[in-house]
C-alpha positions as CSV (number, residue, x, y, z in Angstrom):
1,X,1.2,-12.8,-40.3
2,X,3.6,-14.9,-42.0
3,X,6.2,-12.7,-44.7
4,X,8.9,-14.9,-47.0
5,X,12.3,-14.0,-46.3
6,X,14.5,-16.6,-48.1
7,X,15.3,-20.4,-48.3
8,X,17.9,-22.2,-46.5
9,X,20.1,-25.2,-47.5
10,X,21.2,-25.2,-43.6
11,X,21.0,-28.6,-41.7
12,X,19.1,-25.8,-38.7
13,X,17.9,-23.4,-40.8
14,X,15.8,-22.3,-37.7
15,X,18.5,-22.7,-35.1
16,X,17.4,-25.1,-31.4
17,X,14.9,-23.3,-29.2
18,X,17.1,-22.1,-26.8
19,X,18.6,-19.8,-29.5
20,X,18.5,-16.0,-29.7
21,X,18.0,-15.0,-33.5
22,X,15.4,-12.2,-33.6
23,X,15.9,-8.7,-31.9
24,X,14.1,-5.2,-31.4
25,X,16.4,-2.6,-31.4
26,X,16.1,-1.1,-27.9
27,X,17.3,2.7,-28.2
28,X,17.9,5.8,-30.6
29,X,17.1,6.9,-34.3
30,X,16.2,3.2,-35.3
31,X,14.5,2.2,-32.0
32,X,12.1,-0.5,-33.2
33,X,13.9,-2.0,-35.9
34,X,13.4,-5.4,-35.9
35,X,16.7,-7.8,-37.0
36,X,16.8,-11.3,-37.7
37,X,19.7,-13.6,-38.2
38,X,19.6,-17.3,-40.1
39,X,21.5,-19.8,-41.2
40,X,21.1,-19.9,-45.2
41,X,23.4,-22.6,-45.9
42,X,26.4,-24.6,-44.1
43,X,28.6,-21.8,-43.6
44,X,26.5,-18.5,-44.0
45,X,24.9,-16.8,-41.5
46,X,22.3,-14.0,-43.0
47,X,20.9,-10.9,-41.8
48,X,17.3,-9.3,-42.6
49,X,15.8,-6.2,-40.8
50,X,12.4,-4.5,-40.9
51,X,11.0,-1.4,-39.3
52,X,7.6,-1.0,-38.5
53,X,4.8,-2.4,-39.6
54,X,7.2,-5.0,-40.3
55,X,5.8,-6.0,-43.9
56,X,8.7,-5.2,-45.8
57,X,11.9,-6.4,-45.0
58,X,15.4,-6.2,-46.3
59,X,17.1,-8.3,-48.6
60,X,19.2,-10.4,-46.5
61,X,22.7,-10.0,-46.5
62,X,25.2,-12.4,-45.6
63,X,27.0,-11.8,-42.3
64,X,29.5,-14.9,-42.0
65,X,30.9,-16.9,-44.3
66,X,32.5,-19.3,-42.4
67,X,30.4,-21.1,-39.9
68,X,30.0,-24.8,-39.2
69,X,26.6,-26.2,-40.5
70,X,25.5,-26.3,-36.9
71,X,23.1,-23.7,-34.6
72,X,24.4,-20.3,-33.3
73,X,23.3,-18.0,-30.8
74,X,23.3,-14.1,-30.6
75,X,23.1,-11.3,-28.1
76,X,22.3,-7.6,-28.7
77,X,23.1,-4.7,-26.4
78,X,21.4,-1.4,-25.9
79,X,23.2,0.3,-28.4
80,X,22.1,-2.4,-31.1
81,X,24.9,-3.8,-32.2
82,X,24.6,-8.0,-31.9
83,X,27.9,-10.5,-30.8
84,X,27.3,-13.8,-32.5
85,X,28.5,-16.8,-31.1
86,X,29.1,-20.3,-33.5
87,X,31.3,-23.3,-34.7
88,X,33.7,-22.3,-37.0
89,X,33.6,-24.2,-39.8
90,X,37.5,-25.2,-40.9
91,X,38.2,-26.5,-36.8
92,X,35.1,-26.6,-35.0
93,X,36.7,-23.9,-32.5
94,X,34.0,-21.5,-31.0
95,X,34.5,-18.5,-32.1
96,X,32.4,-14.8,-32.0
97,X,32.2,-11.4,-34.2
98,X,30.4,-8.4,-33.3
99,X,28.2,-6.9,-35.6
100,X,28.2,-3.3,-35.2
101,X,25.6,-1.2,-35.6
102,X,25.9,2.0,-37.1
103,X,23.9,4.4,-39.0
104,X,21.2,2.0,-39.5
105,X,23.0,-1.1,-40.5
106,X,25.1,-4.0,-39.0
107,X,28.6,-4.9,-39.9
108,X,31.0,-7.3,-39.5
109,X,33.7,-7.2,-37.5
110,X,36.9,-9.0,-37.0
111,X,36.9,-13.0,-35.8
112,X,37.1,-13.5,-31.7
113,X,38.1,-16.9,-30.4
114,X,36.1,-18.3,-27.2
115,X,38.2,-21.8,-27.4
116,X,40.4,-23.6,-29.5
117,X,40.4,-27.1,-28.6
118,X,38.3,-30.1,-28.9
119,X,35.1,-29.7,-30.9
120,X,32.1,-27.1,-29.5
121,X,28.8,-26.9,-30.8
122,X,25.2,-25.4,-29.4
123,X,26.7,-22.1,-27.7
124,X,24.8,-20.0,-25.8
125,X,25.5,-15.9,-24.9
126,X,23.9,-14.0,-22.3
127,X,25.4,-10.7,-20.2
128,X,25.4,-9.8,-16.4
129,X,24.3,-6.3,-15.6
130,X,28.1,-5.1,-14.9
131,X,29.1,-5.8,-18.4
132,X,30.7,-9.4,-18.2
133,X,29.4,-11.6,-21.1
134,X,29.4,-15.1,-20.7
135,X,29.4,-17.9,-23.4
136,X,28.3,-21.6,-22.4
137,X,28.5,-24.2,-24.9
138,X,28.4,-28.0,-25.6
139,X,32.2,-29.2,-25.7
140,X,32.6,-32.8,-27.6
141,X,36.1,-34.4,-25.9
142,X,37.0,-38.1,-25.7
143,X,33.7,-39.4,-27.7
144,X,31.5,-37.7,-24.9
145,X,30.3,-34.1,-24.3
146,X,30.7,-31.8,-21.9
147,X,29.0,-28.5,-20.6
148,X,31.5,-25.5,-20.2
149,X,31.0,-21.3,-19.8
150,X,33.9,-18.7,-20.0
151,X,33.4,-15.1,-19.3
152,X,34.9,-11.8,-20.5
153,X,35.0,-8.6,-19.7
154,X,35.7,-6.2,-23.1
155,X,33.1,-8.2,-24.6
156,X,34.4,-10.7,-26.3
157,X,38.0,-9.6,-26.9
158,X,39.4,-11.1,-24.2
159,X,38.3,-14.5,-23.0
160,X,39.1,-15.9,-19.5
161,X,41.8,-18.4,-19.8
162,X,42.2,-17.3,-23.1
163,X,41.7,-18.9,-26.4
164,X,43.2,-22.3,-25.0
165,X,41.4,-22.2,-21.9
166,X,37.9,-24.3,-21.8
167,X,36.6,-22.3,-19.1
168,X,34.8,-24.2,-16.2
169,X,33.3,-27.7,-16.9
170,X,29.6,-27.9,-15.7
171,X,28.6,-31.4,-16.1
172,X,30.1,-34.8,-16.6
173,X,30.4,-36.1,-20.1
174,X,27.7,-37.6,-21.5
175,X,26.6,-38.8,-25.2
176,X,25.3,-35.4,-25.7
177,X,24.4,-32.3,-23.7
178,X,22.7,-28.7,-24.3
179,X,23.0,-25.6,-22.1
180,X,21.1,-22.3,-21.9
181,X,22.4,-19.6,-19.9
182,X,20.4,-16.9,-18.5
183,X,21.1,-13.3,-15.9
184,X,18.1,-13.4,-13.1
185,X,18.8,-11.0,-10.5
186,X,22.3,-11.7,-9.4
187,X,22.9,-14.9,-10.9
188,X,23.8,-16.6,-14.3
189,X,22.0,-19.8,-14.5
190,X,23.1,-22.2,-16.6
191,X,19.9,-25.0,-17.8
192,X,21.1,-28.0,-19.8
193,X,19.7,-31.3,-20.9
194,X,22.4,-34.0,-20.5
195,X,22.2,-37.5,-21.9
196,X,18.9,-37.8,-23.6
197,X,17.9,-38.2,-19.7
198,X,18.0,-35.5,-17.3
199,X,17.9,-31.8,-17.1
200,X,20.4,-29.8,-14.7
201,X,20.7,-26.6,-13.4
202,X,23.8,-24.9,-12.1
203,X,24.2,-21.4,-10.9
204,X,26.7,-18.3,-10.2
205,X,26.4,-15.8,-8.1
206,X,28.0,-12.3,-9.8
207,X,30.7,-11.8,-7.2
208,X,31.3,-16.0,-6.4
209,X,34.5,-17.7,-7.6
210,X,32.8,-20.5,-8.4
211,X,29.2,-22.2,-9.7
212,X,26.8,-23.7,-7.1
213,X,26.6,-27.6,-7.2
214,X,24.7,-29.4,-9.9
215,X,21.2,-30.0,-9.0
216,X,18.6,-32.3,-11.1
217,X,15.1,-30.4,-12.3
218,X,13.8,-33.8,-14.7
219,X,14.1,-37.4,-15.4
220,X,12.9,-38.7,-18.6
221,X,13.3,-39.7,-22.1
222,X,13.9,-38.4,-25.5
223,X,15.4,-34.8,-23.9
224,X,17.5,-32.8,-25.8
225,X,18.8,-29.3,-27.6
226,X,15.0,-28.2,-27.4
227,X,15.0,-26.9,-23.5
228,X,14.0,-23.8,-23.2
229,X,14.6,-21.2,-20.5
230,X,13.5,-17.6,-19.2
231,X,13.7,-15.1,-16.6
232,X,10.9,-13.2,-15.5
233,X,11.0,-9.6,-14.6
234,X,10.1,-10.8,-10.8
235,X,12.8,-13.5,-10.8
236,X,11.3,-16.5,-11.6
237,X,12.8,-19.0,-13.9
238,X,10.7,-20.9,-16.3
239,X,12.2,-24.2,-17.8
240,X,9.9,-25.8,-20.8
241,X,10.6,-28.7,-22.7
242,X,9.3,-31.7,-24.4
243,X,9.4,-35.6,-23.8
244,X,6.5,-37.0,-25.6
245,X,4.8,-34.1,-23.4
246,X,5.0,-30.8,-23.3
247,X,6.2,-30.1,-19.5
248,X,6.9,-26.6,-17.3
249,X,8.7,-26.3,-14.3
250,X,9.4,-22.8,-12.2
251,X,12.3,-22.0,-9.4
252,X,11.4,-18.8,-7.2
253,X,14.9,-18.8,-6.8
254,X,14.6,-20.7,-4.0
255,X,12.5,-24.1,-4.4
256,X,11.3,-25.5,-7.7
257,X,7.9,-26.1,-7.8
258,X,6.1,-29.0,-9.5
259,X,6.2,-30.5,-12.8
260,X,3.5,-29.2,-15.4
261,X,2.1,-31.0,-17.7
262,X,1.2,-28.6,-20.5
263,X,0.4,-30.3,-23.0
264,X,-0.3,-34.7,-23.0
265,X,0.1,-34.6,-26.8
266,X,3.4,-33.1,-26.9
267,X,5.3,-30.7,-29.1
268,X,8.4,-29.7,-31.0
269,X,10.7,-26.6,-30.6
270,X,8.8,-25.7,-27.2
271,X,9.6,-22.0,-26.1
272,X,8.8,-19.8,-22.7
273,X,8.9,-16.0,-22.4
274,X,7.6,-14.5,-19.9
275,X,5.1,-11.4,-20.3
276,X,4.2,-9.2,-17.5
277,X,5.1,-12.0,-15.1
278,X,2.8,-14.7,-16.9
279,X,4.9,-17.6,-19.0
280,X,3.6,-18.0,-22.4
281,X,4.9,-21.0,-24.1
282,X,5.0,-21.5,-27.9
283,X,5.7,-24.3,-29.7
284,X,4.8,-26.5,-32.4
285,X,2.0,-29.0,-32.3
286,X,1.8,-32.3,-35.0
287,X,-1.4,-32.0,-36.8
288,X,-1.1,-35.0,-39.3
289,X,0.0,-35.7,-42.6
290,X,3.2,-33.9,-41.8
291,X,1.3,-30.6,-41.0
292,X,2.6,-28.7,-37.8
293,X,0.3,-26.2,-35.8
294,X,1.9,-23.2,-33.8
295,X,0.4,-22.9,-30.6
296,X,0.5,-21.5,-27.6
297,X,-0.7,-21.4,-23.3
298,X,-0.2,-19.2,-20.9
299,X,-0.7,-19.5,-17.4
300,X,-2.3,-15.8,-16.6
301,X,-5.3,-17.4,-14.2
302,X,-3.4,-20.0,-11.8
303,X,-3.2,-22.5,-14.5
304,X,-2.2,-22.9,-18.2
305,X,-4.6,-22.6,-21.2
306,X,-6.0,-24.8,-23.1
307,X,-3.2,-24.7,-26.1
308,X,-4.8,-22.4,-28.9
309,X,-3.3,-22.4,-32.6
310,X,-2.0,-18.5,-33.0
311,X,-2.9,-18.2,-36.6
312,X,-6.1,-18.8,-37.2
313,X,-5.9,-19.2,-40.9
314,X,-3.2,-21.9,-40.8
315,X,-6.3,-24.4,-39.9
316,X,-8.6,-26.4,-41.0
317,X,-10.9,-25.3,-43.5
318,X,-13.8,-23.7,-42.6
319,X,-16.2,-25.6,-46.0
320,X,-14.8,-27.7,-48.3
321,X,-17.5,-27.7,-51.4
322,X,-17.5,-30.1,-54.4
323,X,-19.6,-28.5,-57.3
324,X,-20.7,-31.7,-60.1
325,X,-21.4,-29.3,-63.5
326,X,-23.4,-32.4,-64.5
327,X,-26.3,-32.7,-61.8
328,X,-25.4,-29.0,-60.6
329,X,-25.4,-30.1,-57.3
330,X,-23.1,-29.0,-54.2
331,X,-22.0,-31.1,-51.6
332,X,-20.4,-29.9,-48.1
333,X,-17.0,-32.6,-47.4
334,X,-15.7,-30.3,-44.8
335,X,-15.7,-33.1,-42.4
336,X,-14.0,-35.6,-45.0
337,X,-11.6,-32.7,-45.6
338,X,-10.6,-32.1,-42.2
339,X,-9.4,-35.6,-41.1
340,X,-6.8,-38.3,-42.3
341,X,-9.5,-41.7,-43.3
342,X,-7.8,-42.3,-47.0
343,X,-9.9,-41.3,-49.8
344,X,-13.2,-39.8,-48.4
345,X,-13.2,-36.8,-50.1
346,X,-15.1,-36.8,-53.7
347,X,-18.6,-35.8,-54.9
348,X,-21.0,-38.8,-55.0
349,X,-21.9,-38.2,-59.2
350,X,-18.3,-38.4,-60.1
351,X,-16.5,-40.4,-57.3
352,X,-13.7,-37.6,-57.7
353,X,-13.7,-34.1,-55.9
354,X,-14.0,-33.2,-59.7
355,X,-13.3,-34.3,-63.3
356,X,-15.8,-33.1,-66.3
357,X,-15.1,-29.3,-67.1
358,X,-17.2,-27.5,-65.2
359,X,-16.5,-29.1,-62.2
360,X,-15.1,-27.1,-59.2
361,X,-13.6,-27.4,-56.1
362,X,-14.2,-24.5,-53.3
363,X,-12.4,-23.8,-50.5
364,X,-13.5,-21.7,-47.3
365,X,-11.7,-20.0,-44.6
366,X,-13.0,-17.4,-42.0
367,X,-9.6,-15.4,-42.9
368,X,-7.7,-14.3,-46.3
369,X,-5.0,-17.6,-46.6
370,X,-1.9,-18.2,-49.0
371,X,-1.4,-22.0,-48.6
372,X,-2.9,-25.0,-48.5
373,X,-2.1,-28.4,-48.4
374,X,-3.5,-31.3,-50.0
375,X,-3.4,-35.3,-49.8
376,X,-4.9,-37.4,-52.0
377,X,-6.1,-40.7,-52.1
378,X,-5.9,-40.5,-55.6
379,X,-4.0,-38.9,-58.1
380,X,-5.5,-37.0,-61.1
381,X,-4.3,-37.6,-65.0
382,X,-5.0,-35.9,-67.7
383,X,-6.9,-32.6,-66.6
384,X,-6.6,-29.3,-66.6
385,X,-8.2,-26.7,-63.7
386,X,-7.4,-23.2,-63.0
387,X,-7.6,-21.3,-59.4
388,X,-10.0,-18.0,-58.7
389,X,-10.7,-15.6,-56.1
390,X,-13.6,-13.2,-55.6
391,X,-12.9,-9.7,-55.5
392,X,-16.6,-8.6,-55.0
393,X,-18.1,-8.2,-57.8
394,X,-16.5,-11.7,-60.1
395,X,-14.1,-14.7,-60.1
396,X,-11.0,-13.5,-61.1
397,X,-8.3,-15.9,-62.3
398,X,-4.4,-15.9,-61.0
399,X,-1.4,-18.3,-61.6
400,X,-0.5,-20.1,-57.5
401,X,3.1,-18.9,-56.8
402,X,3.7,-22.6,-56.2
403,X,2.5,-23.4,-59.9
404,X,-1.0,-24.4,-61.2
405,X,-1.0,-27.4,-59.8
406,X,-3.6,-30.0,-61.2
407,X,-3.7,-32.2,-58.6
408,X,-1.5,-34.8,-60.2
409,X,0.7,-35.7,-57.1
410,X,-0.8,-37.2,-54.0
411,X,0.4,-35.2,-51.6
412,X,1.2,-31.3,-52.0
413,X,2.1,-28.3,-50.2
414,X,1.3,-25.2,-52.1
415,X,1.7,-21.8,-52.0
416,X,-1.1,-19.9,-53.6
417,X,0.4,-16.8,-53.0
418,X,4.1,-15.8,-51.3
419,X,3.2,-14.7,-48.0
420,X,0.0,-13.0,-46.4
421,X,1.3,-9.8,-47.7
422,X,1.1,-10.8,-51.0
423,X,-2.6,-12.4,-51.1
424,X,-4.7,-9.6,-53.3
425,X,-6.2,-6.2,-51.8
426,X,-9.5,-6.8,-53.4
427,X,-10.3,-10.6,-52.4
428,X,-13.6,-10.1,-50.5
429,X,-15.7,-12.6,-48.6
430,X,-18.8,-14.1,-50.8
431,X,-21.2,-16.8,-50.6
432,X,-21.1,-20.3,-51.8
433,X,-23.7,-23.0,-51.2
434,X,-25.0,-20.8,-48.5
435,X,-21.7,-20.0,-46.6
436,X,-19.6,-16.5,-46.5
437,X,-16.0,-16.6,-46.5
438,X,-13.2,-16.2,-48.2
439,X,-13.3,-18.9,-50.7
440,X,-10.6,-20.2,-53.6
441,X,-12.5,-21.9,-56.5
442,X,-10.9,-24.6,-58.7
443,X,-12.1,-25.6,-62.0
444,X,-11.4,-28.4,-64.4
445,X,-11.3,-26.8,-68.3
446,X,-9.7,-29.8,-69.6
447,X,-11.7,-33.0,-68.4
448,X,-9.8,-35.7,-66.1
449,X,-9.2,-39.5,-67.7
450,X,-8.7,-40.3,-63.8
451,X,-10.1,-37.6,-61.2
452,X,-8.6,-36.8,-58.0
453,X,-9.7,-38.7,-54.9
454,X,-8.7,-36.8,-51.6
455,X,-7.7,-37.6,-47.9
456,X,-6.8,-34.3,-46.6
457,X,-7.3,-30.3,-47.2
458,X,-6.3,-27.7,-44.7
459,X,-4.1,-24.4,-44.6
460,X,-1.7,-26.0,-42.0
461,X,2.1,-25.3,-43.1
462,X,4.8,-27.8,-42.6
463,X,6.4,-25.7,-40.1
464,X,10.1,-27.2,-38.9
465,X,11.3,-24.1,-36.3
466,X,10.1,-20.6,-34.6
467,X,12.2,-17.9,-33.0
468,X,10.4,-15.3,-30.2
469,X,11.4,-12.1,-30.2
470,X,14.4,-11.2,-27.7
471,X,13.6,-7.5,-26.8
């Protein structure tokens, strides 16, 4: 279910997939508790929690105030309190606060420095059993950038090298580069994409001096920030990301096996977690007409799934109905509806999907939905409609959050209501030309000079960015 938090000026208001943002706190009174952080401008980072069943959540509160408008990454450890790692934004120094968790509620601690020099962006935190937290991070120097870690011991008060020290350098510099790092067994592996081109690994063992050599995982095209990395709980290491495909690779810790291609279509912001030793990767697939699909496959029978959107009521439309008052006839555009060919959607009496009053436009889904997104081949002028629901015994009117919209743009994302929590209690399924679901119905009260013409209607969000759950 989807639950409005807040907007976000931020240029990553959802962070790189790689990031850690949203956390389950593992232990005590407020076991459960579910915290997220974001990015709600260029230099604040907020904080929103919820406790089970996770439909109300707190009014987020702002965090830091003086990051760089570029992604961070976050840890939490068992006692719940979360060590934030990001650009600061007067210097572009990496820098880290603990928020400490007490009572129910996170607080902000004093600035740490990771590095001072040069300019460091994209970090990445994760922790070895003993204690010793490590940050990796993308280190700009000289026009190119480099991959470097650091560790330290009193979490985060005390950085090897100290503040001037860059730690060790991973890679060679490169017009851009991205690391992940992650603990399997006794190891931190570092992951990182490096010049739009390849994808390296590099590994430590807890009690080396120094990292194993660089070795290659992929040659491509197009890679970048979005490479995604996890451990499994039998110490495998899943590495997902997308270059025009979406494409999985595993190491046993030993040998790498093949390359996977997940998905031929591709993907954006392409995510692994493992659950119960199967990888399950999320991401987000183009669906047209700037609508993005989250979807997932899992590999729990020897191969992946067939990708399968996760919300079924951010589809297509299950019936698309146009109602002429006129000739009181229905006709089913569900087809027309549901692909991209300009125009195709109107009823054959009017050549408009409607226009006299009395007109009406219904809209089907299998599943209560609070969005929909419409593009039109034609714009309306001059009319009037408002929007209904059933609640099982009438057609009841209500204002869309997003405004009552009369289809005078051609293309429109709008929210009928604010989230899935807020779409009414008593909307029921009913029937309409035949068909029982939960329908919207739209009717003109103020006829049209020019009526709507339509390309495209579906429930599909324009979704930029998704976080998974960290504990």
């Amino acid at each position: 279910m989807q639950k409005y938090l807040t907007d976000s000026t931020a240029a990553y208001p959802g962070g790189i997939s790689p990031g850690h943002r949203l956390f389950k706190v593992p232990a005590g009174s407020y076991a459960g508790r579910v915290a997220l952080l974001l990015q709600s401008s260029s230099s604040a980072i907020k904080l929103t929690w919820a406790d089970y069943p996770y439909a109300t959540w707190s009014a987020p509160s702002t965090v830091i105030n003086d990051a760089a408008d570029y992604p961070f990454d976050a840890l939490m450890d068992n006692d719940g309190n979360i060590f934030l790692a990001y650009t600061l934004g007067a210097d572009n120094n990496l820098v880290m606060r603990k928020l400490s968790f007490s009572a129910g509620n996170w607080s902000t601690g004093s600035l740490l420095t990771i590095y001072n020099g040069d300019d460091n962006y994209f970090p990445s935190l994760c922790r070895e059993e003993t204690g010793r937290l490590w940050a990796g991070w993308s280190r700009l120097s000289g026009g190119q950038y480099y991959i470097n870690a650091k560790y330290s011991d009193d979490w985060g008060i005390n950085w090897v090298g100290g503040a001037a020290g860059a730690g060790d350098t991973l890679s060679s510099g490169a017009n851009a580069a991205c690391v992940k790092l992650v603990v399997m067994a006794d190891y931190v592996y570092a992951v990182y994409s490096h010049g739009g081109t390849k994808i390296y690994y590099r590994r430590k063992q807890f009690s080396a001096g120094s990292w194993e050599s660089e070795s290659e995982i992929f040659t491509g095209s197009n890679l970048d920030e979005n490479t995604d990395i996890a451990p499994s709980d039998d110490n495998r290491l899943g590495v997902v990301w997308d270059d025009g495909e979406i494409k999985f690779r595993e190491f046993d810790g030993s040998n790498w096996g093949g390359v996977i291609v997940v998905d031929s279509n591709g993907g954006e912001f392409p995510q692994v977690k493992y659950v119960e030793n199967v990888p399950y990767l999320v991401y987000i697939s183009a669906a047209g007409n700037g609508q993005n699909n989250l979807v997932y496959s899992c590999r729990d029978r020897g191969s992946f799934s067939t990708p399968e959107i996760i919300d079924k009521s951010k589809t297509g439309l299950a019936r698309v109905i146009c109602y002429n008052h006129s000739s009181a006839g229905f006709e089913d555009l569900t087809s027309a509806a549901s692909d991209s060919t300009p125009g195709d959607v109107y009823h054959s009496e009017s050549s408009a999907i409607f226009k006299e009053v009395g007109d009406s436009l219904y809209l089907g889904l299998t599943e209560k939905f609070h969005y929909l997104k419409v593009v039109l081949g034609t714009a309306g002028v001059g009319g009037n409609i408002n929007w209904q629901y059933f609640d099982g015994n009438e057609w009841v009117g209500f204002a869309p959050t997003g405004g009552s919209w009369p289809f005078d743009e051609t293309e429109k994302g709008l929210l009928l209501w604010e989230d899935i929590f807020s779409v009414p209690d008593d909307w029921q399924k009913n029937s309409v030309d035949r068909c029982e679901l939960f329908w919207i119905k739209i009717t003109v009260t103020t006829t049209f000079t020019t009526g709507p013409v339509g390309t495209r209607l579906t429930t599909i969000p324009d979704i930029e960015a998704i976080v998974l759950m960290e504990r």
